[in-house]
C-alpha positions as CSV (number, residue, x, y, z in Angstrom):
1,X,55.9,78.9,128.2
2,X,57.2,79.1,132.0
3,X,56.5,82.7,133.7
4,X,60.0,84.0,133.9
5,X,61.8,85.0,137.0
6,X,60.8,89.1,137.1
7,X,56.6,87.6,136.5
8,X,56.6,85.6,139.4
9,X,58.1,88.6,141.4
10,X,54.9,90.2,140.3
11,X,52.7,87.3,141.4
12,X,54.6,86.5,144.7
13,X,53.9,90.6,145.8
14,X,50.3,90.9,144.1
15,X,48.8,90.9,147.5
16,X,51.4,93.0,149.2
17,X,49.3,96.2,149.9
18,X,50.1,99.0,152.2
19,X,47.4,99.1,155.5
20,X,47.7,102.5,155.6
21,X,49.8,105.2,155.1
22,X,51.0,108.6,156.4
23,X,52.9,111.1,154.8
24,X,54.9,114.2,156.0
25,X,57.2,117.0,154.6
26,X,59.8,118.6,156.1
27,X,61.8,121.4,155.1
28,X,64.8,121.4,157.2
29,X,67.6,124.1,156.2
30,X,71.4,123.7,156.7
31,X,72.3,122.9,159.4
32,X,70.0,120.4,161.0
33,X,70.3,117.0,162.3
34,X,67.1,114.9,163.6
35,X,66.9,111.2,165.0
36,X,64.3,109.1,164.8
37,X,64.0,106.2,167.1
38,X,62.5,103.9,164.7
39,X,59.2,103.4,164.0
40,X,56.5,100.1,163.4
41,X,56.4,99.6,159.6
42,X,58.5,101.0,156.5
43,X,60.1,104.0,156.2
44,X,60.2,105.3,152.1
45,X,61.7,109.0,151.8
46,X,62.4,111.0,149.0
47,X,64.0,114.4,149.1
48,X,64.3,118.3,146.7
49,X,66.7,120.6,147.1
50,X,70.3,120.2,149.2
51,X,71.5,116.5,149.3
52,X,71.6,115.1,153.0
53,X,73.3,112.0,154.7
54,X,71.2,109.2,156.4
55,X,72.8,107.1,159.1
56,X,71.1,104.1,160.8
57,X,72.0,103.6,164.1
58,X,75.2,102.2,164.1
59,X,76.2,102.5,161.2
60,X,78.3,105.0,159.0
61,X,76.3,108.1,157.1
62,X,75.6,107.5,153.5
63,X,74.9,110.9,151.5
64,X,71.3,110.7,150.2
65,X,71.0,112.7,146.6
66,X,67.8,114.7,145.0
67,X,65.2,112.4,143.3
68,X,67.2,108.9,144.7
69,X,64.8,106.9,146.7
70,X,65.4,105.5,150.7
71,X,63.8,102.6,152.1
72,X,63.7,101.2,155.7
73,X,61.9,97.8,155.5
74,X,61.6,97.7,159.0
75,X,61.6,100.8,159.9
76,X,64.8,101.0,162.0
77,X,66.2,103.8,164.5
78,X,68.5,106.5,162.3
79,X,69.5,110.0,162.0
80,X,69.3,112.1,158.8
81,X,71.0,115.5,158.9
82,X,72.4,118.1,156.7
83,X,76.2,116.9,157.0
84,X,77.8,114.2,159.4
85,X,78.5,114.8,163.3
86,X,76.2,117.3,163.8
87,X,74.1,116.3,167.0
88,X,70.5,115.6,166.2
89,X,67.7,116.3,167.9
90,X,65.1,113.8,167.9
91,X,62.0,113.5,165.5
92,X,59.7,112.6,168.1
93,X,58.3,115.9,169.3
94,X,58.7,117.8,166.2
95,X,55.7,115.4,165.2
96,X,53.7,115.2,168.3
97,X,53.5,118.9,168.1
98,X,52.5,119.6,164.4
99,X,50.1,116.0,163.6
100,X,46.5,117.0,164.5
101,X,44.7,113.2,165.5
102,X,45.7,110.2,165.6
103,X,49.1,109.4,163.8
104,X,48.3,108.0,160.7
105,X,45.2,109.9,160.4
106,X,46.6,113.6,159.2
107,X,50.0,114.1,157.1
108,X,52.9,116.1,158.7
109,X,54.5,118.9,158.0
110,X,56.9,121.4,159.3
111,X,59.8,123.3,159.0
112,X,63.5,123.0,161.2
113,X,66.6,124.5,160.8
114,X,69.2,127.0,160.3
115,X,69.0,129.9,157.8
116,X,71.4,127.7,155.0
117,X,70.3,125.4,152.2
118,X,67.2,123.5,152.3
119,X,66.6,120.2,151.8
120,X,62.9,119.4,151.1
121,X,61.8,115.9,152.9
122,X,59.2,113.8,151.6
123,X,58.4,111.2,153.6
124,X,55.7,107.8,153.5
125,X,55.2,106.0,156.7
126,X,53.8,102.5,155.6
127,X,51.9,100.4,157.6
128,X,52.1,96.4,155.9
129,X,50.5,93.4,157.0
130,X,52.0,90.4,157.4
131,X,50.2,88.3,155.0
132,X,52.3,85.7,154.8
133,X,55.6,87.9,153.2
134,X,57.6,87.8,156.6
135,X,60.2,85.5,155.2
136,X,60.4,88.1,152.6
137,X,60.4,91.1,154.3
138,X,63.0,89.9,156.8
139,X,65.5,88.7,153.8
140,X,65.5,93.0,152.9
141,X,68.2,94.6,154.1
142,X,67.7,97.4,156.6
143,X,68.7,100.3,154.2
144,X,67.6,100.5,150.5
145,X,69.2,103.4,148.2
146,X,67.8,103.4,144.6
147,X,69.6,106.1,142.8
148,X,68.8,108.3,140.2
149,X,71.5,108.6,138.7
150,X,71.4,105.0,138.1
151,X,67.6,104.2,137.6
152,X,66.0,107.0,135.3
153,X,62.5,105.4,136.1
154,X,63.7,106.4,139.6
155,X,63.6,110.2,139.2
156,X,60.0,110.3,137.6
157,X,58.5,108.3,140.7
158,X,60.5,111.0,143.0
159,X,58.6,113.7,141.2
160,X,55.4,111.9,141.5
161,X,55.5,111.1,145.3
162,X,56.4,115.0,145.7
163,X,53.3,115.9,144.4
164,X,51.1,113.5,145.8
165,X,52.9,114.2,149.4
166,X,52.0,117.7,148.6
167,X,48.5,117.3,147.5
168,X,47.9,115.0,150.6
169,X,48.4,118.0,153.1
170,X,45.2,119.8,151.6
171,X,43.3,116.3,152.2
172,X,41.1,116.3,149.5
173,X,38.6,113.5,149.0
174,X,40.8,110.0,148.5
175,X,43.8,111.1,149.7
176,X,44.6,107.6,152.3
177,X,43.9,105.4,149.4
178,X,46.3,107.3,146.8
179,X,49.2,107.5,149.5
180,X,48.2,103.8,150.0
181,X,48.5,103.0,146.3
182,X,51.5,105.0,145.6
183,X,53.4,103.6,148.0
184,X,52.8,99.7,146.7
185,X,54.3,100.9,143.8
186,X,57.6,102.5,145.4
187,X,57.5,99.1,146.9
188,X,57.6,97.1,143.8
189,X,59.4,98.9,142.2
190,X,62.1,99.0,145.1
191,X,61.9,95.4,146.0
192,X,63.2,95.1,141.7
193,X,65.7,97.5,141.7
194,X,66.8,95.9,144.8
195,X,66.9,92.0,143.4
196,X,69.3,93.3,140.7
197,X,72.5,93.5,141.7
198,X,73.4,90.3,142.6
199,X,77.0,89.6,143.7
200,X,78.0,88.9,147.4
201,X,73.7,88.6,148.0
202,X,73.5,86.4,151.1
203,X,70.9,83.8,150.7
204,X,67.6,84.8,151.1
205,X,64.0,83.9,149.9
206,X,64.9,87.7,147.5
207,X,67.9,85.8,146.3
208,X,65.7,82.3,145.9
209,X,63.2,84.4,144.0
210,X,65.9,85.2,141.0
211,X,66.7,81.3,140.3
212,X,63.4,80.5,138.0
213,X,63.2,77.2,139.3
214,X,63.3,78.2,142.7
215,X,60.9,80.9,142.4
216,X,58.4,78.6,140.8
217,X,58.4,76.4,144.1
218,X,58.3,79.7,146.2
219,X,55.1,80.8,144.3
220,X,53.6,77.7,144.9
221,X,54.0,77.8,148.4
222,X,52.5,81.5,148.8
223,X,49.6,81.0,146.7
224,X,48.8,77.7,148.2
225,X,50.1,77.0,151.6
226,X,47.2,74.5,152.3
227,X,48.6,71.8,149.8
228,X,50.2,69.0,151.4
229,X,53.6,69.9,150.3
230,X,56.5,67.7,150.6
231,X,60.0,68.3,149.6
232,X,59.5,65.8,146.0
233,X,56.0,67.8,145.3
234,X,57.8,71.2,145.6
235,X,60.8,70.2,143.4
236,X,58.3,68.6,140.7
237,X,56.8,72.4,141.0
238,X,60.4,73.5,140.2
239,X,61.1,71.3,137.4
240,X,64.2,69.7,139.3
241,X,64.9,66.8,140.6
242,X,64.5,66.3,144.7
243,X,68.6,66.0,145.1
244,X,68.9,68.9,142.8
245,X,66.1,71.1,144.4
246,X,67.0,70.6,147.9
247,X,70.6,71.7,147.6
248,X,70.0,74.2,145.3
249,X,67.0,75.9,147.8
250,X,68.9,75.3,150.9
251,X,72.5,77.1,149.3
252,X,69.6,79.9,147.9
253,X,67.2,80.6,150.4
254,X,69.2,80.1,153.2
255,X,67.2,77.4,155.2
256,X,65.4,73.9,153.9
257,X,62.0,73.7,151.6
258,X,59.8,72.3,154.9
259,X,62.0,75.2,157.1
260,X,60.7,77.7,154.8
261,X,56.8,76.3,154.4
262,X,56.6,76.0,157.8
263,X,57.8,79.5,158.5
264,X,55.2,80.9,155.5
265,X,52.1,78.9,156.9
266,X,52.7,80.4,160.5
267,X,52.8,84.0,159.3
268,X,49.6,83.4,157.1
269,X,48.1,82.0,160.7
270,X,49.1,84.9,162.3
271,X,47.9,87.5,159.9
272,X,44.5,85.8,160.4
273,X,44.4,85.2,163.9
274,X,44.6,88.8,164.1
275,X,41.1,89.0,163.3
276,X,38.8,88.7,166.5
277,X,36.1,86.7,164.7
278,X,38.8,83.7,163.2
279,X,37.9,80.6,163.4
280,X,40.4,78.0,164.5
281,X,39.5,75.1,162.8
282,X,39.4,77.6,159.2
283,X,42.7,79.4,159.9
284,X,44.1,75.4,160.2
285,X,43.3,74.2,157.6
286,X,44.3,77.5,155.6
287,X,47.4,76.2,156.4
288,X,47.6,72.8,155.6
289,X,46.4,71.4,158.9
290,X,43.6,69.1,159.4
291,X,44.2,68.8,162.8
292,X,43.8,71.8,165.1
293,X,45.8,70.1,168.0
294,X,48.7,69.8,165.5
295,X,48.5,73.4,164.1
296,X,48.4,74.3,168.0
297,X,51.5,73.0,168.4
298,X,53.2,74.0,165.4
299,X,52.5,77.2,165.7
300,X,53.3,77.2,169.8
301,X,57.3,76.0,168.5
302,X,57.2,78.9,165.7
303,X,55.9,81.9,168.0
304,X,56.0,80.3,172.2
305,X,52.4,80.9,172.4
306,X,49.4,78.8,171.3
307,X,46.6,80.3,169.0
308,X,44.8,81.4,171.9
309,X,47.8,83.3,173.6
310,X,48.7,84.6,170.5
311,X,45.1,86.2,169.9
312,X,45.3,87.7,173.4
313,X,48.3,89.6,173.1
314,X,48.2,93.5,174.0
């Protein structure tokens, strides 16, 4: 029997694992505001206590309940405060002054405030590697809210990351690899709660990942972007017919099968470039390339910079 649609969601982020992760918990008390600039990775906070509102830049505040659960994919510039309008002041030094190390290396915690209602903040800071997934992370939006009230599964996770978040600040033995762990699961779990709702969903490879013959294709490509695809191979994969699959992935995923393999097999390149020791001629034909010339210029007209350039960046 085919794998259905919510199976190959599991298989497509099997290998999506958290780098490393921080986490932190503030306990900020009516009235408060704070800003953070953005930060490199995901953002997933949960909260106890007083509701709050959260407002990427930009945008208008959305009111953020106890035990729902906040995403930001990429980890964009926003402000979270006990009530709109209040002017925040920034996150930034608040954490410089109460991290000891490195960031990443101790969790965070303090307190900020007035003398009101508190709102208990539990946050995860989650470092991801590319691994291939950046046509899916860029198809999430900026902001994912998975409320309680409408998820009950949602509300025992909530409870879960609060202790683990608490445990963490003791730092006993293990404590990196269960944030680490914990958090791919808030990111699973996210990423499905997400894919439901489907109406007025702009084509994306999320959205091509709900049509089982799609997703079949998609799969394909992640777990094998070394196979010579071609646009007939992928639709036999699909169990469609060329016309039928092309149309139907285009309208879907937003961009054309080859578009979308070429864009996968550059971010599996660069995930592996990033390692000083990779070879060229391996990470080629990784990706479907006997030729290292022809992978050099591929991936020059995906990124404007050659393998080389690419590996001496920063």
């Amino acid at each position: 029997m085919p794998a259905r649609p919510r199976d190959l969601l599991s298989r497509l982020l099997a290998h999506w694992r958290s780098e490393r992760a921080v986490t932190a918990r503030f306990s900020l008390s009516t009235p408060w505001s704070l800003h953070s600039s953005g930060v490199e990775g995901a953002l997933i906070r949960i909260c106890s206590g007083a509701p709050y509102w959260l407002a990427l830049d930009g945008t208008q505040p959305v009111q953020i309940e106890a035990g729902d659960i906040v995403m930001l994919p990429h980890g964009d510039a926003h402000t979270v405060a006990s009530a709109p309008g209040l002017a925040p002041r920034p996150f930034q030094p608040l954490i410089a002054t109460h991290q000891v190390g490195a960031h990443g290396d101790q969790p965070i915690v303090f307190s900020f405030g007035g003398d009101g209602p508190v709102t208990e903040l539990f946050s995860l800071h989650l470092w991801m590697p590319e691994a291939g997934l950046a046509p899916l992370v860029d198809a999430l939006p900026r902001l994912i809210v998975v409320r309680r009230r409408d998820v009950p599964m949602t509300s025992v996770l909530a409870l879960t990351v609060e202790s683990l978040v608490n445990q963490t600040l003791e730092q006993p033995p293990g404590w990196q690899l269960a944030t680490a762990r914990m958090s791919d699961l808030l990111l699973v779990h996210i990423v499905a709660e997400h894919l439901r709702p489907l109406a007025e969903r702009q084509a994306s490879t999320l959205r091509g990942m709900q049509d089982p013959n799609i997703a079949r294709a998609l799969l394909q490509i992640h777990e094998h972007p070394e196979r010579p695809w071609s646009v007939a191979t992928l639709a036999a994969a699909g169990y469609l017919s060329r016309t039928v699959f092309s149309e139907r992935f285009r309208r879907l995923v937003g961009m054309t099968p080859m578009q979308y393999l070429a864009s996968h097999r550059m971010a599996v390149a660069a995930e592996r470039l990033k390692d000083p020791a990779a070879d060229l001629d391996r990470v080629a034909q990784a990706v479907g390339y006997e030729s290292t010339k022809a992978f050099s210029r591929a991936f020059r007209r995906w990124n404007g910079k050659t393998p080389a350039e690419y590996c001496r960046r920063g």
